[in-house]
SEBA-189648 format. One record per residue: residue in one letter; x, y, z of N, C-alpha, C in turn. Coordinates in nm, 4 decimals. Example, Ala and Ser with C-alpha at 12.3 -4.5 7.8 and 13.67 -1.06 7.14 Angstrom:
REM residues 2
  aa      n_xx      n_yy      n_zz     ca_xx     ca_yy     ca_zz      c_xx      c_yy      c_zz
   a    1.3190   -0.5690    0.7800    1.2300   -0.4500    0.7800    1.3200   -0.3300    0.7800
   s    1.2850   -0.2250    0.7080    1.3670   -0.1060    0.7140    1.2900    0.0030    0.7870
END
This chain:
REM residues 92
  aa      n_xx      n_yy      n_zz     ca_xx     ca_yy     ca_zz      c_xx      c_yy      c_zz
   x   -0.6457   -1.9015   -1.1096   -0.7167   -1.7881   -1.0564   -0.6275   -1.6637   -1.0518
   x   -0.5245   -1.6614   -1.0392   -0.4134   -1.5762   -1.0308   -0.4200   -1.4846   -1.1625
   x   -0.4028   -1.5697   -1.2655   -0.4134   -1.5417   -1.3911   -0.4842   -1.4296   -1.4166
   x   -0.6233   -1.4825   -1.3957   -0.7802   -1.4189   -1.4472   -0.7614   -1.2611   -1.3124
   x   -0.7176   -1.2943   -1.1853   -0.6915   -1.1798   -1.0913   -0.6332   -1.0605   -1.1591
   x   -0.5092   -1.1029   -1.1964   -0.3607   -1.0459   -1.2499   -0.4605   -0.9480   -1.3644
   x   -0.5162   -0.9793   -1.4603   -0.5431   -0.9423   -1.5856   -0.6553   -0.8373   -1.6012
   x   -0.7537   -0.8586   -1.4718   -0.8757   -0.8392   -1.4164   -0.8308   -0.6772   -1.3283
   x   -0.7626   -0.7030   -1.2560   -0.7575   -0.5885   -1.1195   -0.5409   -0.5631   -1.1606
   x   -0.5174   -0.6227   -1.2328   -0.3656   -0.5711   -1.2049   -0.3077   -0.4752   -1.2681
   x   -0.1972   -0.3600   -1.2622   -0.1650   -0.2603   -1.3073    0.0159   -0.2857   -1.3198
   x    0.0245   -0.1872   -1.4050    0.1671   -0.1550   -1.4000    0.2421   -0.1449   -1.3179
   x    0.3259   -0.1725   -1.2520    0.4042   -0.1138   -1.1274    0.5189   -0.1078   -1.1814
   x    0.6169    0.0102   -1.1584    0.8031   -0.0559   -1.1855    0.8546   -0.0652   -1.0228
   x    0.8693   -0.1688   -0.9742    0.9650   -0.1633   -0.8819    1.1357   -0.2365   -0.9120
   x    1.1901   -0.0668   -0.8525    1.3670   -0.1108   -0.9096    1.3609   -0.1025   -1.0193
   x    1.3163   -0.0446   -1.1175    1.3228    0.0082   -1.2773    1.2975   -0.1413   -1.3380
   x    1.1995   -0.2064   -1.2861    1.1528   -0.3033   -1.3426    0.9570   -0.3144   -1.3451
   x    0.9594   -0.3502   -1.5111    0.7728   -0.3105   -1.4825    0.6972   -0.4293   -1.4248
   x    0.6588   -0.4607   -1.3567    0.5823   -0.6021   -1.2888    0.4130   -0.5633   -1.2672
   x    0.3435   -0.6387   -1.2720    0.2097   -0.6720   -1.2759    0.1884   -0.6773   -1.1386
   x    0.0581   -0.5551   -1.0633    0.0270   -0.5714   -0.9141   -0.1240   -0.5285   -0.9285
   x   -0.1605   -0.5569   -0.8353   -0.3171   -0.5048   -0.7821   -0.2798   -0.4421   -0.6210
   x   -0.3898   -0.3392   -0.6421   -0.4178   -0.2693   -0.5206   -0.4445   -0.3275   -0.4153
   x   -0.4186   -0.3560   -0.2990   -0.5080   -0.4210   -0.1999   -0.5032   -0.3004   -0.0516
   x   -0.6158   -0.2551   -0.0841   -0.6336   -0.1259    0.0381   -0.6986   -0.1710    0.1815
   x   -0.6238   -0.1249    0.2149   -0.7124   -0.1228    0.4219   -0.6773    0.0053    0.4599
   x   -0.8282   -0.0184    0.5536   -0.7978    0.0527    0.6919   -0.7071    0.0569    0.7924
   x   -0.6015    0.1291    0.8003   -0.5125    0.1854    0.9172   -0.5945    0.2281    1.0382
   x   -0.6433    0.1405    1.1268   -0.6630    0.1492    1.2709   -0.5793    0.1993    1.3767
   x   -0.5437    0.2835    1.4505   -0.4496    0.3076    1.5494   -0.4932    0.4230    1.6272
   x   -0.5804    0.3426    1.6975   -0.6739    0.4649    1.8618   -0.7417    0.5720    1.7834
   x   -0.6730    0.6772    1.8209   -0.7066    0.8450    1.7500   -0.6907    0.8440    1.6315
   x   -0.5968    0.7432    1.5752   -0.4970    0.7726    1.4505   -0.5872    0.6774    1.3482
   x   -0.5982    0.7222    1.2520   -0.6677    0.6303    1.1132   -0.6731    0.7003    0.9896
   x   -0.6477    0.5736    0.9353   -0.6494    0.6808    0.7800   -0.6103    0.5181    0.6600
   x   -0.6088    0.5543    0.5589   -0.5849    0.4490    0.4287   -0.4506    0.4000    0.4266
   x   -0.4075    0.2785    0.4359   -0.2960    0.2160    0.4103   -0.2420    0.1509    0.2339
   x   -0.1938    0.1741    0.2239   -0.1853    0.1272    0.0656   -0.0520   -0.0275    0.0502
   x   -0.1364   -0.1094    0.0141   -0.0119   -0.2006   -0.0215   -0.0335   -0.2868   -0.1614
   x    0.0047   -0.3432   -0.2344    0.0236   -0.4086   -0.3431    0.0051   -0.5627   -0.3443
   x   -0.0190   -0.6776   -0.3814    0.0062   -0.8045   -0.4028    0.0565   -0.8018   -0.5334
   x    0.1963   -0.8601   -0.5741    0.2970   -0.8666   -0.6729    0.2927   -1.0066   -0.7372
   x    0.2086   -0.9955   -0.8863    0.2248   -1.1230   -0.9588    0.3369   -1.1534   -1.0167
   x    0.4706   -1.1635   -0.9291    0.5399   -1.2143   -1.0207    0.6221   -1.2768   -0.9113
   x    0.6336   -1.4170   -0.9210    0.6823   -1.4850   -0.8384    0.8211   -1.4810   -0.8596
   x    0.8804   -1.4469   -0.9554    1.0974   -1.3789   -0.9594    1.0900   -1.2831   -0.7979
   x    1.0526   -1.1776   -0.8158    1.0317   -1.0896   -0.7115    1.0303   -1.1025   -0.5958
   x    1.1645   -1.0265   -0.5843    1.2083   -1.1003   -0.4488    1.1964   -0.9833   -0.3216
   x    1.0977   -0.9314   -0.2375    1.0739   -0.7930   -0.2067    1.1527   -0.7535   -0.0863
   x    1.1596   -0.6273   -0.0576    1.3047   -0.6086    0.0623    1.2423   -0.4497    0.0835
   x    1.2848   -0.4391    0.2240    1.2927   -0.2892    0.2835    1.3216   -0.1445    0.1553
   x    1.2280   -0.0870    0.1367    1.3473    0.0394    0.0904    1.3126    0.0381   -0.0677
   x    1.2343   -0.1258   -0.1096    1.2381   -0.1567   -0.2793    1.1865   -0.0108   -0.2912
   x    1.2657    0.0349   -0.4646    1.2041    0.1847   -0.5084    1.0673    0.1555   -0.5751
   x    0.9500    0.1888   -0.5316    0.8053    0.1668   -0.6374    0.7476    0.2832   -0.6877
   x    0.7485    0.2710   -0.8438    0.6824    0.3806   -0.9530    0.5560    0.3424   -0.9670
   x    0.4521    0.4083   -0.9254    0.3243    0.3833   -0.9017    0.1803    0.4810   -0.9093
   x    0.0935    0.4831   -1.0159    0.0299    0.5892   -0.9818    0.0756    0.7114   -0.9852
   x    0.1906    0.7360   -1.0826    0.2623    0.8740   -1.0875    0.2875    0.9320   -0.9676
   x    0.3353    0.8326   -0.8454    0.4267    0.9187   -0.7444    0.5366    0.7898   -0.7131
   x    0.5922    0.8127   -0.6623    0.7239    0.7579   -0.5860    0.7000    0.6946   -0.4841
   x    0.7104    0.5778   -0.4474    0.7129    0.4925   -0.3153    0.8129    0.4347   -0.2632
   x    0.7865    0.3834   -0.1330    0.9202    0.3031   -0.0720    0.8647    0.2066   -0.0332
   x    0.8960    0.0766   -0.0257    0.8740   -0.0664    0.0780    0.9021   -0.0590    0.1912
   x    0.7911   -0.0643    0.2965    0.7856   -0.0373    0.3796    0.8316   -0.1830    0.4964
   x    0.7516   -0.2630    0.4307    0.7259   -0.4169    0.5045    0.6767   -0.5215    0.3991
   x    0.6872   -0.6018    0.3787    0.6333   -0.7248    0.2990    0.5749   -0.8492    0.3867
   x    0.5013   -0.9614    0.3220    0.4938   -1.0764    0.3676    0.4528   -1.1666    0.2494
   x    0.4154   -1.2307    0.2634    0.3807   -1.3195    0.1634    0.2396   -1.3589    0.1800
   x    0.1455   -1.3672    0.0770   -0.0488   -1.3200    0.0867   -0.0836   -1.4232   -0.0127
   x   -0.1008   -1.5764   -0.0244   -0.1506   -1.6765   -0.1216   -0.0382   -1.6895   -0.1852
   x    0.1118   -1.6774   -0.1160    0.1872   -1.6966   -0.2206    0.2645   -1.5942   -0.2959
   x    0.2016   -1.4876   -0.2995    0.2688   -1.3885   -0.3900    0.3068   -1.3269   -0.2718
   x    0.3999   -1.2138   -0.3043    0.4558   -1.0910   -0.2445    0.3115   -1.0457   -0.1768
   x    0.3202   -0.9320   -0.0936    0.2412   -0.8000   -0.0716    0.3429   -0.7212   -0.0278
   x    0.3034   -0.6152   -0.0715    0.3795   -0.5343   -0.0368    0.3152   -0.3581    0.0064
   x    0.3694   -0.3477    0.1850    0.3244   -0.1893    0.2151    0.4210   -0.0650    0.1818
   x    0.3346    0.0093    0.1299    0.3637    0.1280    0.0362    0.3982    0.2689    0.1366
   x    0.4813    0.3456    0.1074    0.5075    0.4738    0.2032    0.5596    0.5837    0.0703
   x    0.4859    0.6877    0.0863    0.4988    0.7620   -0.0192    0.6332    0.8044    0.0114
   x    0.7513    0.8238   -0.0933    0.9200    0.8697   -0.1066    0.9169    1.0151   -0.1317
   x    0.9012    1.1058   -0.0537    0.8968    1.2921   -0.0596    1.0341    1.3088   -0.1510
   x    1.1570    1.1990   -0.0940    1.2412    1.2743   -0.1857    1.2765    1.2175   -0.2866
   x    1.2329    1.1377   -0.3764    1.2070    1.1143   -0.4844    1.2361    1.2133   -0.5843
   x    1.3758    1.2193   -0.6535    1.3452    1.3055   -0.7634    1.4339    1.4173   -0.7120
   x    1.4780    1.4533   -0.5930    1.5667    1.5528   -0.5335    1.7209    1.5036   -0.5334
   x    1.7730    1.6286   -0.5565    1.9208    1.5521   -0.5451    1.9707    1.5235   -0.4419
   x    1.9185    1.6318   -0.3275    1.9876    1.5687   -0.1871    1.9116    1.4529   -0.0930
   x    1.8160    1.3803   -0.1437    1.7380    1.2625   -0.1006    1.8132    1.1795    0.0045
   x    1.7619    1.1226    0.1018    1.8669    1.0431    0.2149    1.8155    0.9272    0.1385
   x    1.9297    0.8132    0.1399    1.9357    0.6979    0.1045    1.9127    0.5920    0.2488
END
């Protein structure tokens, strides 16, 4: 099923200057007053080993790893758009 998922709903991603196979998996961000779209990934590639901070090329902007867990097995991974992406004085 993974397979037919992967091939069906999955896209390009490079995370860490590497291209890997992901699908979108979107929610709602609930928080009182506060709400809005959360963006995170499920990562078909079981090498992938995911961590705080991973760099993600996505959708022609820049992301950061926010949090991971593990979702049927694969990675997921939450997305935080990287402003300094691409700047030379960027905080690491």
């Amino acid at each position: 099923m993974d397979d037919v998922t992967a091939r069906r709903f999955g896209q390009a991603v490079v995370i860490n200057g590497r291209t890997i196979c992901a699908a979108e998996h979107a929610f709602t961000a609930d928080m009182g007053p506060l709400s809005g779209e959360g963006v995170s990934l499920i990562v078909f590639d079981r090498a992938y080993q995911p961590e705080r901070h991973d760099r993600v090329e996505w959708q022609e902007k820049h992301w950061r790893v926010t949090r991971w867990q593990f979702y049927n097995g694969k990675p997921q991974i939450w997305l935080e758009e990287d402003k300094s992406a691409g700047t030379e004085t960027g905080t690491e």
